[in-house]
C-alpha positions in Angstrom: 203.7 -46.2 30.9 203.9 -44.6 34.2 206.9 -42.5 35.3 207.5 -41.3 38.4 209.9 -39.1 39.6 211.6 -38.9 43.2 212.7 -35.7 44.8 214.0 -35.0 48.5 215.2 -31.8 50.3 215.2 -30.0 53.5 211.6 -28.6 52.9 208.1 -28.9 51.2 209.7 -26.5 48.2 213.0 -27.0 48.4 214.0 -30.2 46.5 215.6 -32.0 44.1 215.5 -35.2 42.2 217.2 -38.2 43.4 217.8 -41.4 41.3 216.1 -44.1 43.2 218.5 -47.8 43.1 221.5 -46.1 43.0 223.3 -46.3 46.2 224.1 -42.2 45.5 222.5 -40.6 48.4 221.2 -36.7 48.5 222.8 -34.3 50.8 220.0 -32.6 52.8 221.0 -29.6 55.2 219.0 -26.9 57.1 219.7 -25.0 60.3 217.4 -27.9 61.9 219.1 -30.7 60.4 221.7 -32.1 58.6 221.6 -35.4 56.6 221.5 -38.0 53.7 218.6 -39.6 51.9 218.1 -42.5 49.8 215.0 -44.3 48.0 215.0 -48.0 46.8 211.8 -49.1 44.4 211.8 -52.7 43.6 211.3 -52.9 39.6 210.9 -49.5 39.0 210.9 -48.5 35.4 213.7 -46.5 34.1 212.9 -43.9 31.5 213.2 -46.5 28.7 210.5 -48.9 30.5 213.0 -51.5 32.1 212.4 -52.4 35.2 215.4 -51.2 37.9 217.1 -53.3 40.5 219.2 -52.9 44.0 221.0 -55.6 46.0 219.0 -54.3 49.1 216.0 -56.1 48.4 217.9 -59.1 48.0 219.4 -59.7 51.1 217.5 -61.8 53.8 216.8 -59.3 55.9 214.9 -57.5 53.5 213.3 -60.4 52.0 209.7 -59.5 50.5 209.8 -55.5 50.8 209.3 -54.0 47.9 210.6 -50.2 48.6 212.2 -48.0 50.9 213.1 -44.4 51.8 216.1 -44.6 53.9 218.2 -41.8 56.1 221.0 -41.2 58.4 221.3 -37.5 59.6 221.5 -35.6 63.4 218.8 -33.0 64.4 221.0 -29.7 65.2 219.5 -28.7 68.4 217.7 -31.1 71.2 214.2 -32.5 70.8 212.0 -34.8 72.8 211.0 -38.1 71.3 207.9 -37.2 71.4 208.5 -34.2 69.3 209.7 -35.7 66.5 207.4 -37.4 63.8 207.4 -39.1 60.2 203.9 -39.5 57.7 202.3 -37.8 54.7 201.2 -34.4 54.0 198.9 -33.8 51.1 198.0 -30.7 49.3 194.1 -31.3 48.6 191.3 -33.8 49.5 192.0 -37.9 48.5 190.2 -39.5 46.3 189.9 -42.5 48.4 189.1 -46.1 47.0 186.5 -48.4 48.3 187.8 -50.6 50.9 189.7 -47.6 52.8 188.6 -47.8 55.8 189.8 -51.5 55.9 192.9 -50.3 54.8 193.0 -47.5 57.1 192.4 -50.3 60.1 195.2 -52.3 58.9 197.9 -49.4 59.1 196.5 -48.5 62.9 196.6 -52.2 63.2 200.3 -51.8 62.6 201.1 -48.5 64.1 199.3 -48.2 67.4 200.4 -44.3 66.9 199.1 -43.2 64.2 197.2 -40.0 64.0 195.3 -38.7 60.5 193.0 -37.0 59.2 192.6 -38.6 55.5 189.5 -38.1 54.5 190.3 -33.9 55.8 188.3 -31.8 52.5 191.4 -29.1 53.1 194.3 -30.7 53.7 195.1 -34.1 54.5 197.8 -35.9 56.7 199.1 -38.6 59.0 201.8 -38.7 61.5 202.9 -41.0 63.8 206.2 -40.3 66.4 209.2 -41.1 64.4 210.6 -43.8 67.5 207.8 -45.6 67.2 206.3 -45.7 63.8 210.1 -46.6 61.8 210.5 -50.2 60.9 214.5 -49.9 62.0 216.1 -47.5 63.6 220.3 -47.6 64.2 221.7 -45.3 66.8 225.3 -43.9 67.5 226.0 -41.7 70.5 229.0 -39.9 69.5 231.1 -37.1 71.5 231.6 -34.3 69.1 228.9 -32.5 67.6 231.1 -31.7 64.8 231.6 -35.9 64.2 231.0 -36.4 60.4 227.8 -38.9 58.9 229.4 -42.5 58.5 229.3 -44.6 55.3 225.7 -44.1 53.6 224.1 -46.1 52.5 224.9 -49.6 52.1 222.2 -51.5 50.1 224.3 -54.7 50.5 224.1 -54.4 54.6 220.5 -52.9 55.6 220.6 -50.8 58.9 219.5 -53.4 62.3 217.7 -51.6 65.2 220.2 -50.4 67.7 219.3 -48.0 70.4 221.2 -49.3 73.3 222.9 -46.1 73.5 220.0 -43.5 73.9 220.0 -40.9 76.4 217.4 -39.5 78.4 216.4 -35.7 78.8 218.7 -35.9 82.6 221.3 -37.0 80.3 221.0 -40.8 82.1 221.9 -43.9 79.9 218.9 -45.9 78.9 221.4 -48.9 78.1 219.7 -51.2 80.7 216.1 -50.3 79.8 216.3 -49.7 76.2 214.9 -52.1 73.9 216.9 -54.9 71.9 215.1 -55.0 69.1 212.9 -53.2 66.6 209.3 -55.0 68.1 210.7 -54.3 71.6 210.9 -50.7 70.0 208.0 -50.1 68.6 205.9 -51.2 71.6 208.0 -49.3 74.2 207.7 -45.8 72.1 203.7 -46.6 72.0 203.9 -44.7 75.6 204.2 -40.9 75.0 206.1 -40.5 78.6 208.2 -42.9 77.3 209.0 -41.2 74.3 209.4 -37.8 76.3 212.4 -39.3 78.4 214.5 -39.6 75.5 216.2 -36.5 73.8 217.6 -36.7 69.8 220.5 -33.9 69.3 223.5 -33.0 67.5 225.5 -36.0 69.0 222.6 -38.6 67.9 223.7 -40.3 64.7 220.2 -42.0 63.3 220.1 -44.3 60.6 216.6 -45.1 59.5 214.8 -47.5 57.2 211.4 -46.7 56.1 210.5 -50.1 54.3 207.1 -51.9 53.8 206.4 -54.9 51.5 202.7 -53.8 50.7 202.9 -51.6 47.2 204.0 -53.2 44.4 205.4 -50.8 41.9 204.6 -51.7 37.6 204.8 -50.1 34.6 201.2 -48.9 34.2 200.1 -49.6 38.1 200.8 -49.4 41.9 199.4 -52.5 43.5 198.5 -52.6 47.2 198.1 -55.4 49.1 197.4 -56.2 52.1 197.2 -59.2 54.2 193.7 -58.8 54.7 193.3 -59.8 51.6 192.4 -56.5 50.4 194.4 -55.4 46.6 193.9 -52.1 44.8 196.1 -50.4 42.2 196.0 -46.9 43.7 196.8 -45.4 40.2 193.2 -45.4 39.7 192.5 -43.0 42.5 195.9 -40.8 42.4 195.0 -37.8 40.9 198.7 -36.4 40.5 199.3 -34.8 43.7 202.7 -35.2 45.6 202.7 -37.8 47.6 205.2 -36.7 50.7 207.5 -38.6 53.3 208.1 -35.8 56.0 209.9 -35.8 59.1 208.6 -32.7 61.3 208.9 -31.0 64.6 205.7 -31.5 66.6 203.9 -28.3 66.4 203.7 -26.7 69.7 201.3 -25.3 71.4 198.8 -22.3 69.9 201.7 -23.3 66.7 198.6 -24.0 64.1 195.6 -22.6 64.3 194.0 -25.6 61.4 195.3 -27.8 64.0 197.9 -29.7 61.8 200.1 -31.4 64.0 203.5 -30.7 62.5 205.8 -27.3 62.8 209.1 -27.0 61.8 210.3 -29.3 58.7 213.1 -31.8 59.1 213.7 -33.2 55.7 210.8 -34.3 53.4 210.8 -37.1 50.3 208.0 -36.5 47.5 206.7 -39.2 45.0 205.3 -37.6 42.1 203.9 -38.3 38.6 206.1 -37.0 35.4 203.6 -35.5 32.9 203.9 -37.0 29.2 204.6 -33.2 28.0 207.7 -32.8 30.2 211.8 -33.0 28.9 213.5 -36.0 29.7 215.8 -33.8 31.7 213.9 -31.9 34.9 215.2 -29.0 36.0 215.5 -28.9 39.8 212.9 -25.6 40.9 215.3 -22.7 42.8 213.8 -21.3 45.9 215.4 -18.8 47.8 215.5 -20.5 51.4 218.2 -20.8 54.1 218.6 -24.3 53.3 220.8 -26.3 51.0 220.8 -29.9 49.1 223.6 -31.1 47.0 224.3 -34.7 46.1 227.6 -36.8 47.2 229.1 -39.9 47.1 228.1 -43.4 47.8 230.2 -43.2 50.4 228.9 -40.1 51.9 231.7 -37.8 51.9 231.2 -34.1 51.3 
């Protein structure tokens, strides 16, 4: 059997383990953001082998997905659109299965943004902006930067697109031009002067579900399919490496010299194999960072 182990945190280091189908959300704080994360996986095994369940793949709205990495957090100073983005860091080359480049179509198929450099022999990656690339995205526009999270999260009433409420870098109200719903979304962020207009800061509340219905999560396997027709348990080609969710800072200008898009991290969410020699029990790593991640309550309070 297969275990896997999720961990989240404010950084590529610093992170702990969070317990995936539990409705207990991590804490995640840095002096760029402030937040809460939580991961669903449909029928993944506990440590005894039986498979897991969460009410949030059984409502209607989330009928067929089969995981999801959710958040609800504020970025502590002001950033474009633009310059905030979501994808996958890796630490060495993939070992990539026959049929990837279909595969790789497919995702550019569904996210016209998408930038990557996969098949990189140093470092891989993929990013796309995080307006246009996340299945649903709920905004609140509140007054007071000091305004605590709300409720978080609430497996039993998955976050709707909302954006109504955006503002633009002017500070103007984009209530009569933003979109209505998450397709409407998606295709107006496609534009990067679009995305530039609007500005995400202290007094943007986003709630965000990161959910897909392709991966099928087993005991002994990790199934994708795709419409296309094209299926392939990617535990044959996974050769142990993290596999991370981040949300970056765009790198700026001169930033990189590899030319890796992303700067500054937001929060991050790994996926990672547990070794058959390990305890039971994991130890959270220490690292010495100006950051800090604790867990809370369902309901989010500190």
């Amino acid at each position: 059997m297969t275990r896997l182990r999720i961990l989240a945190g404010p950084s590529l280091t610093n992170l702990i383990p969070i317990e995936p189908n539990s409705d207990i959300p991590l804490n995640v704080r840095s002096d760029a953001f402030e937040g809460q994360v939580a991961v669903y996986i449909k029928g993944l095994p506990d440590e005894s082998g039986r498979p897991t369940h969460s009410p949030y793949f059984d409502h209607s709205l989330r009928k067929g997905i089969t995981w999801s990495i959710q958040l609800q957090g504020r970025f502590l100073q002001s950033h474009s659109g633009d310059d905030i983005l979501f994808g996958n860091i890796f630490d060495r080359p993939l070992k990539l299965p026959w049929g990837f480049g279909a595969a790789l179509k497919f995702m550019k198929y569904v996210d016209p943004t998408l930038e990557e450099r996969l098949q990189s022999r140093t470092r891989p990656w993929a990013f796309s902006p995080f307006l246009s690339t996340m299945p649903h995205i709920h905004h609140t526009r509140v007054e007071n930067v000091q305004s605590p999270l709300f409720s978080f999260p609430a497996s039993t009433e998955p976050i709707v697109d909302r954006t109504i409420d955006l503002r633009t870098r002017h500070g103007a109200h984009l209530k009569h031009t933003a979109p209505q719903h998450r397709k409407q979304r998606k295709s107006h962020f496609k534009s990067p002067s679009r995305r530039k207009e609007v500005t995400l800061g202290p007094k943007d509340i986003i709630s965000a579900d990161f959910c897909h219905h392709f991966l099928e999560f087993g005991q002994d396997s990790i199934v994708l399919r795709l419409p296309c027709g094209l299926s392939m348990d990617l535990l044959r080609y996974w050769d142990g490496q993290p596999v991370r969710f981040v949300c970056a800072e765009r790198a700026k200008p001169g930033e990189n010299s590899d030319g890796n898009p992303w700067g500054r991290i937001f929060f991050c969410v790994v996926i990672e194999k547990v070794r058959d020699d390990e305890m039971e029990k994991v130890e959270a790593p220490v690292y010495h960072e100006v950051a800090s991640v604790q867990r809370i309550s369902p309901l989010g309070k500190h």
